[in-house]
DRENDO-1510 file (C-alpha; in Angstrom, 1 decimal, always signed):
<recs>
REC; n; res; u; v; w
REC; 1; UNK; -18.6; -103.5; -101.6 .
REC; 2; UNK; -18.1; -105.2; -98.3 .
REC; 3; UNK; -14.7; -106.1; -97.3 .
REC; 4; UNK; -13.7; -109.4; -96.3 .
REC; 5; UNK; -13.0; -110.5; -92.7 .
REC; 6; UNK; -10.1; -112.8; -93.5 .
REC; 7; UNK; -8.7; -110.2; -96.0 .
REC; 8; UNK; -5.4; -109.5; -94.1 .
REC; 9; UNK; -4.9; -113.3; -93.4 .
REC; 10; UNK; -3.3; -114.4; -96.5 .
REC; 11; UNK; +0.4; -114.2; -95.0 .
REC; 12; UNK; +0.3; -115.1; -91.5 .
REC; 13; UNK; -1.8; -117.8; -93.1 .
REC; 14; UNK; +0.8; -118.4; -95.6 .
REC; 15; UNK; +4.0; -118.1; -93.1 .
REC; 16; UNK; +2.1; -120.8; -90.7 .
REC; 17; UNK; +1.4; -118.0; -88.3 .
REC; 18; UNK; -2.3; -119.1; -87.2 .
REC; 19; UNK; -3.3; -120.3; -84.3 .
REC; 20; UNK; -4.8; -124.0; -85.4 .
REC; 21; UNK; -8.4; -123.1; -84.7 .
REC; 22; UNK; -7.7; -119.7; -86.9 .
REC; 23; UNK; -6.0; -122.3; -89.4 .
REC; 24; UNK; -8.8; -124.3; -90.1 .
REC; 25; UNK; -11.6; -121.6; -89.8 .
REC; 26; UNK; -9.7; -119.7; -92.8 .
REC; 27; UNK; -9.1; -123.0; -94.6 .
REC; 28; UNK; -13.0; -123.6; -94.2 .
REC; 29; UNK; -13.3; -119.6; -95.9 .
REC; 30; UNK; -11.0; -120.2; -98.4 .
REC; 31; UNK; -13.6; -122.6; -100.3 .
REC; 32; UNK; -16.1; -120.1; -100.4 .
REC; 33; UNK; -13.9; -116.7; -101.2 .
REC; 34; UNK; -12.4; -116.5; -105.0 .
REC; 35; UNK; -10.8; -113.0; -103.5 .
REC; 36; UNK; -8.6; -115.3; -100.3 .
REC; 37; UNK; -7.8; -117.9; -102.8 .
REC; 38; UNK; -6.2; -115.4; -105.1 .
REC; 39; UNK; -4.1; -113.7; -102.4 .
REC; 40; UNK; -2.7; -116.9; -101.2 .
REC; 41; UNK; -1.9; -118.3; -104.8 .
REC; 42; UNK; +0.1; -114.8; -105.4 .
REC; 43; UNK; +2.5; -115.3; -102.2 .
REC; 44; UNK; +2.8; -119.3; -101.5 .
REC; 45; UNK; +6.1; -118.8; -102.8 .
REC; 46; UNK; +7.3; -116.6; -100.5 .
REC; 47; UNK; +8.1; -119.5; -97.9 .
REC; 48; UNK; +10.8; -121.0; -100.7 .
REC; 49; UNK; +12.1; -117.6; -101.6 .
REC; 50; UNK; +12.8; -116.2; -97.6 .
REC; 51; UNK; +14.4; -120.1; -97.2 .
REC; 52; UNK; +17.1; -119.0; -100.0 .
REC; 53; UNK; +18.3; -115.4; -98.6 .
REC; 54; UNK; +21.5; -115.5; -97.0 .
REC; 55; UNK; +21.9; -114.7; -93.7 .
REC; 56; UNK; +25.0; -111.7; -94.7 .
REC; 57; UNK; +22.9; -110.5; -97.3 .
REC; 58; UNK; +19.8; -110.0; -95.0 .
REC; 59; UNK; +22.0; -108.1; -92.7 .
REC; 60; UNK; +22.8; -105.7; -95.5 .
REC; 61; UNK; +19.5; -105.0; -96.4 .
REC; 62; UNK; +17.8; -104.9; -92.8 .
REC; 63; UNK; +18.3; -101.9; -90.4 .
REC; 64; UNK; +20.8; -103.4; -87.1 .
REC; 65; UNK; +19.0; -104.1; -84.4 .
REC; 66; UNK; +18.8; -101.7; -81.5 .
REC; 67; UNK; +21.3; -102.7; -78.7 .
REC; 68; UNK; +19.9; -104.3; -75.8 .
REC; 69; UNK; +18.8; -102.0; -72.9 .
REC; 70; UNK; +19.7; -104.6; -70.0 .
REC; 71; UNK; +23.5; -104.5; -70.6 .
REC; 72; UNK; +23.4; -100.9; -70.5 .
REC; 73; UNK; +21.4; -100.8; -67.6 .
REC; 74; UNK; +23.9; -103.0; -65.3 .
REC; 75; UNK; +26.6; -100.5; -66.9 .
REC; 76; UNK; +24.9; -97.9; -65.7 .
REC; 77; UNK; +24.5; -98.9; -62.3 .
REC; 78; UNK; +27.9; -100.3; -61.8 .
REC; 79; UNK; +29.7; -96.8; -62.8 .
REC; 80; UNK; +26.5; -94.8; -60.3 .
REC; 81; UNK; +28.0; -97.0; -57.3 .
REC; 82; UNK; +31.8; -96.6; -58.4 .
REC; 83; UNK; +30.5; -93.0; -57.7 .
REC; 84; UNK; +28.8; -93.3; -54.5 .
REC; 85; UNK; +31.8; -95.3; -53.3 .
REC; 86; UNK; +34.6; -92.7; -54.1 .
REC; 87; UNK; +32.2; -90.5; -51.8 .
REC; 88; UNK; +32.0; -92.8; -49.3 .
REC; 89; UNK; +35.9; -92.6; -49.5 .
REC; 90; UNK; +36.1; -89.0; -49.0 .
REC; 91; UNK; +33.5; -88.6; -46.6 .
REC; 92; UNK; +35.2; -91.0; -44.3 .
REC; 93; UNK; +38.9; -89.3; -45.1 .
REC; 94; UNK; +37.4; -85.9; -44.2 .
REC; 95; UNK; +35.8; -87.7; -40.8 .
REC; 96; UNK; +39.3; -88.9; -40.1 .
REC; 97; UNK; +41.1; -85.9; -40.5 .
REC; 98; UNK; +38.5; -83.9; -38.7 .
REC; 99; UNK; +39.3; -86.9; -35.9 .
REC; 100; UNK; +42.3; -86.4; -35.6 .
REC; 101; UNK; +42.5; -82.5; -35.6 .
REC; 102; UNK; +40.2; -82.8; -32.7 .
REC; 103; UNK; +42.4; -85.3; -31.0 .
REC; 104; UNK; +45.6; -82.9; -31.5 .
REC; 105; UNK; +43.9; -80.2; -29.5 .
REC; 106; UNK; +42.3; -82.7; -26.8 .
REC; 107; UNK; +44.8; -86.0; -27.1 .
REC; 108; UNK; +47.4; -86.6; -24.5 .
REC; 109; UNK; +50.9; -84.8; -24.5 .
REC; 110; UNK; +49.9; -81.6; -27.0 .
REC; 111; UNK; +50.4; -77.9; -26.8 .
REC; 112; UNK; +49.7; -74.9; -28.8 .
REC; 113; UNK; +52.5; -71.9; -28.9 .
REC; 114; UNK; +50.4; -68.7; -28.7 .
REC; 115; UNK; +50.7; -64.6; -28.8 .
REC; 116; UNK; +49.4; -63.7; -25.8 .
REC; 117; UNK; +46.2; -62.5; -25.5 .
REC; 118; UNK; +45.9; -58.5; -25.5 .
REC; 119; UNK; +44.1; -57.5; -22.5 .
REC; 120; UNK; +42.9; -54.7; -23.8 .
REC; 121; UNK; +41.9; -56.4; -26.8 .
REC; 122; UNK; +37.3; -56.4; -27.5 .
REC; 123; UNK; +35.1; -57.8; -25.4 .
REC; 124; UNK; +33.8; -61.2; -25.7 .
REC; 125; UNK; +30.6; -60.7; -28.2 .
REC; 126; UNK; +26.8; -60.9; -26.8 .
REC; 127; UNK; +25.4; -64.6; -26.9 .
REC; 128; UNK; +29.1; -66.4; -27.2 .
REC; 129; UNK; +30.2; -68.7; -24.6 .
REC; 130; UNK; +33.6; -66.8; -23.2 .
REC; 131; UNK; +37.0; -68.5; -22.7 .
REC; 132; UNK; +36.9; -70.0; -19.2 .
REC; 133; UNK; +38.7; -67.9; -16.5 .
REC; 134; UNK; +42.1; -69.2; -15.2 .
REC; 135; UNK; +43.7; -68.2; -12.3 .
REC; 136; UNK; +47.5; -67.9; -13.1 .
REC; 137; UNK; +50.6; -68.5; -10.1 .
REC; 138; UNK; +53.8; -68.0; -10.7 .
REC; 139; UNK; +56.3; -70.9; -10.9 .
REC; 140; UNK; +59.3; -70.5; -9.0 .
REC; 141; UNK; +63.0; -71.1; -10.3 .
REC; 142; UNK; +64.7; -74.4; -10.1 .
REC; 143; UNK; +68.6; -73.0; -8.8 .
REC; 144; UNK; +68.8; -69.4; -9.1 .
REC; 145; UNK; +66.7; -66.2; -10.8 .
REC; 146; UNK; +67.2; -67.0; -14.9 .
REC; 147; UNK; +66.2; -65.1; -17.4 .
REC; 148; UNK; +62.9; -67.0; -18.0 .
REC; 149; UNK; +60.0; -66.1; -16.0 .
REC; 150; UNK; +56.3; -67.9; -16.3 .
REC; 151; UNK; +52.8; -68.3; -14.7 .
REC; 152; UNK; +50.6; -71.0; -14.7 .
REC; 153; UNK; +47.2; -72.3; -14.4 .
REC; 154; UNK; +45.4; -75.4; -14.5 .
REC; 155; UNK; +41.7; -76.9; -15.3 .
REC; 156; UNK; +41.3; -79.8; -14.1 .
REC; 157; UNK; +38.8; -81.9; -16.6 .
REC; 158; UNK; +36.9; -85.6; -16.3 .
REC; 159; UNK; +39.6; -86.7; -18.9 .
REC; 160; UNK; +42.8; -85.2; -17.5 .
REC; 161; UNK; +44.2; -81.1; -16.8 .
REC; 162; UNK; +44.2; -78.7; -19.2 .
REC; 163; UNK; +47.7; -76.6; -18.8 .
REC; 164; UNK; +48.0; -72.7; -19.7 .
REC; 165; UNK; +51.7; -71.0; -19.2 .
REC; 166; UNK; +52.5; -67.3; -20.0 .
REC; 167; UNK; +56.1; -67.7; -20.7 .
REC; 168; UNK; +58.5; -64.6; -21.0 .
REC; 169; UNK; +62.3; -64.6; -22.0 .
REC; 170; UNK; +64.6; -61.4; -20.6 .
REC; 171; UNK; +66.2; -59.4; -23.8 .
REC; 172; UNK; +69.1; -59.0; -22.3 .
REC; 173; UNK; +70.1; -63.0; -21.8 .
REC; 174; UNK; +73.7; -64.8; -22.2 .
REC; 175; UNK; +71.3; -66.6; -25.0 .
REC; 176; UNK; +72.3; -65.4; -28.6 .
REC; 177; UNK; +69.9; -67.4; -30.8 .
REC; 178; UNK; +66.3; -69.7; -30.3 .
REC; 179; UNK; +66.6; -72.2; -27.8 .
REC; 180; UNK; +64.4; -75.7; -27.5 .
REC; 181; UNK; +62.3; -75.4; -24.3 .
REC; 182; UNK; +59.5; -78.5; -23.2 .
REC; 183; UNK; +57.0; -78.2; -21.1 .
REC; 184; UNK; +56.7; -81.5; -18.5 .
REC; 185; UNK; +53.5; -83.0; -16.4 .
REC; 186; UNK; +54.6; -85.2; -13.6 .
REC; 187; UNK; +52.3; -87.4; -12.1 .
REC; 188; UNK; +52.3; -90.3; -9.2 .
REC; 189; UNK; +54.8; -93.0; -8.7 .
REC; 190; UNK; +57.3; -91.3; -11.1 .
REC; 191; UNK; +55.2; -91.2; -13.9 .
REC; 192; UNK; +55.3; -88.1; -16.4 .
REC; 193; UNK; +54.7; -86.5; -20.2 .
REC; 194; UNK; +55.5; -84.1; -22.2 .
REC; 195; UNK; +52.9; -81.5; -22.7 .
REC; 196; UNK; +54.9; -79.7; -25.0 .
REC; 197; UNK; +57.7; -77.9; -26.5 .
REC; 198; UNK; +58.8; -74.8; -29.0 .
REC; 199; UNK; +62.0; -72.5; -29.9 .
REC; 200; UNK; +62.2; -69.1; -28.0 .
REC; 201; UNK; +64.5; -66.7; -28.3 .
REC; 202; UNK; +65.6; -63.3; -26.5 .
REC; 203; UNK; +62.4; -61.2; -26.1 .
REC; 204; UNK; +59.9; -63.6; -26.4 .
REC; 205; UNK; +56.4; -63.7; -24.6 .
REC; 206; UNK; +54.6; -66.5; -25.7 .
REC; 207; UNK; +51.5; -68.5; -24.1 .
REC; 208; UNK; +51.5; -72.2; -24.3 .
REC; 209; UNK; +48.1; -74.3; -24.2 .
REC; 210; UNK; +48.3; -77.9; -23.6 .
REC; 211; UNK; +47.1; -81.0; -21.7 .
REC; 212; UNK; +47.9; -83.9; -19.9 .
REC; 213; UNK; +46.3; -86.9; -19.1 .
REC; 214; UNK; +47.0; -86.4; -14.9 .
REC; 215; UNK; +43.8; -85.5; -13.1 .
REC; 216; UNK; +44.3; -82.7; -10.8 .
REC; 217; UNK; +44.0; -85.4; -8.3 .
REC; 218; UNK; +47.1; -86.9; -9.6 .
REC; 219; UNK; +49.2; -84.0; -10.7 .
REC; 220; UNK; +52.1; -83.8; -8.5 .
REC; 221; UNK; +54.3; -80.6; -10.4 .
REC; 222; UNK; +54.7; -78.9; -13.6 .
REC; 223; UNK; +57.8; -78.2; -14.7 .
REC; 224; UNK; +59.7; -75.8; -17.7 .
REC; 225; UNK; +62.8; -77.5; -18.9 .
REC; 226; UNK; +65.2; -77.4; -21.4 .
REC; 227; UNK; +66.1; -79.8; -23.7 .
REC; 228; UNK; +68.1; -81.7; -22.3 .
REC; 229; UNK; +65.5; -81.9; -19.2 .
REC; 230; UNK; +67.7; -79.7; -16.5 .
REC; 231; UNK; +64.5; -78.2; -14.7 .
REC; 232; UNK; +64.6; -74.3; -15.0 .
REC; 233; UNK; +60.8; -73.4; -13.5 .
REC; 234; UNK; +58.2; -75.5; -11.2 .
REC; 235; UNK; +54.9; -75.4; -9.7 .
REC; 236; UNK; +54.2; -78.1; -7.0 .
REC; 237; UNK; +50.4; -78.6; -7.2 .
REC; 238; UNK; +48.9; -78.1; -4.2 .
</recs>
């Protein structure tokens, strides 16, 4: 038995789904097809009967619909650049401490407090860039022989000099306990800086790094004071 074209047209037919050309071509079947006639006749009510359902009761019976994907799209993408923000934030915090650790050993006015070096300590390794050489003077006392002794040597640089001092305090001193020394750059018309400054006590041999914003064209001296700036050591700069 051959099936009929318009056989699955009854309920869009029905529900006033057609098209108006799809309308009036199954209209023109209907006259002509018993089978069509019978299949609209059983659900022309079903108009009148989906008019009456309430609206809470047909959420009852129906599965919820699924969320919509755009809202959690956007959510997505909102919390993705929170994210690449708060490591934007600790990229640039790491920068800026790696800054300023870099200025602390380059900056104006800083020093490092050192062991010194054992010379009889290894060799530099094959293929590393050694330590550049300095040639250490000795700075001469202020007044009279103390019980501090030091050398000195200087690098002169495109942004300033870079200061090294080997710095040694007598045992046997009228000190009794750590006392503040500073290490001081003078420069032309009056102008100087600190370089730096530490606690040494009897026995100490320390070396001190530091630098100063003076070119070797305008250092005048270098000076070892105490705290309260009397000069105990100098070096006139040639």
């Amino acid at each position: 038995m051959t099936r009929c074209e318009f056989a699955h047209d009854d309920g869009a037919y029905v529900l006033g789904a057609l098209a108006p050309a799809e309308r009036a071509a199954y209209e023109r079947h209907l006259g002509g097809c018993a089978s069509c006639r019978e299949a609209v006749a059983e659900i022309a009510v079903l108009p009148g009967l989906l008019g009456r359902l309430d609206p809470a009761g047909l959420e009852q019976i129906l599965p919820p619909p699924a969320p919509p994907r755009v809202p959690a799209l956007l959510e997505e993408a909102r919390r993705r650049r929170r994210r690449e923000r708060a490591t934007d934030r600790r990229r640039y915090a790491l920068t800026t401490l790696a800054a300023a650790g870099l200025a602390l050993l380059v900056g104006v006015g800083t020093a490092v407090v050192l062991p010194r070096p054992d010379p009889s300590g290894p060799p530099v390794a094959q293929g590393s860039t050694p330590a550049p050489q300095v040639s250490m003077v000795a700075m001469r006392p202020v007044a009279s022989t103390g019980p501090v002794h030091a050398d000195i040597g200087l690098i002169g640089t495109k942004w300033g000099t870079r200061v090294t001092m080997r710095c040694g305090y007598d045992a046997r001193t009228s000190y009794s306990k750590a006392y503040p020394f500073r290490l001081v750059a003078r420069g032309p018309s009056g102008a100087s800086e600190q370089i730096g400054s530490w606690l040494a006590a009897p026995g100490d041999d320390l070396s001190v790094t530091g630098v100063t914003r003076f070119t070797d064209a305008e250092l005048v001296s270098v000076e070892l004071q105490r705290a309260d700036g009397t000069p105990i050591l100098t070096y006139a700069v040639p």
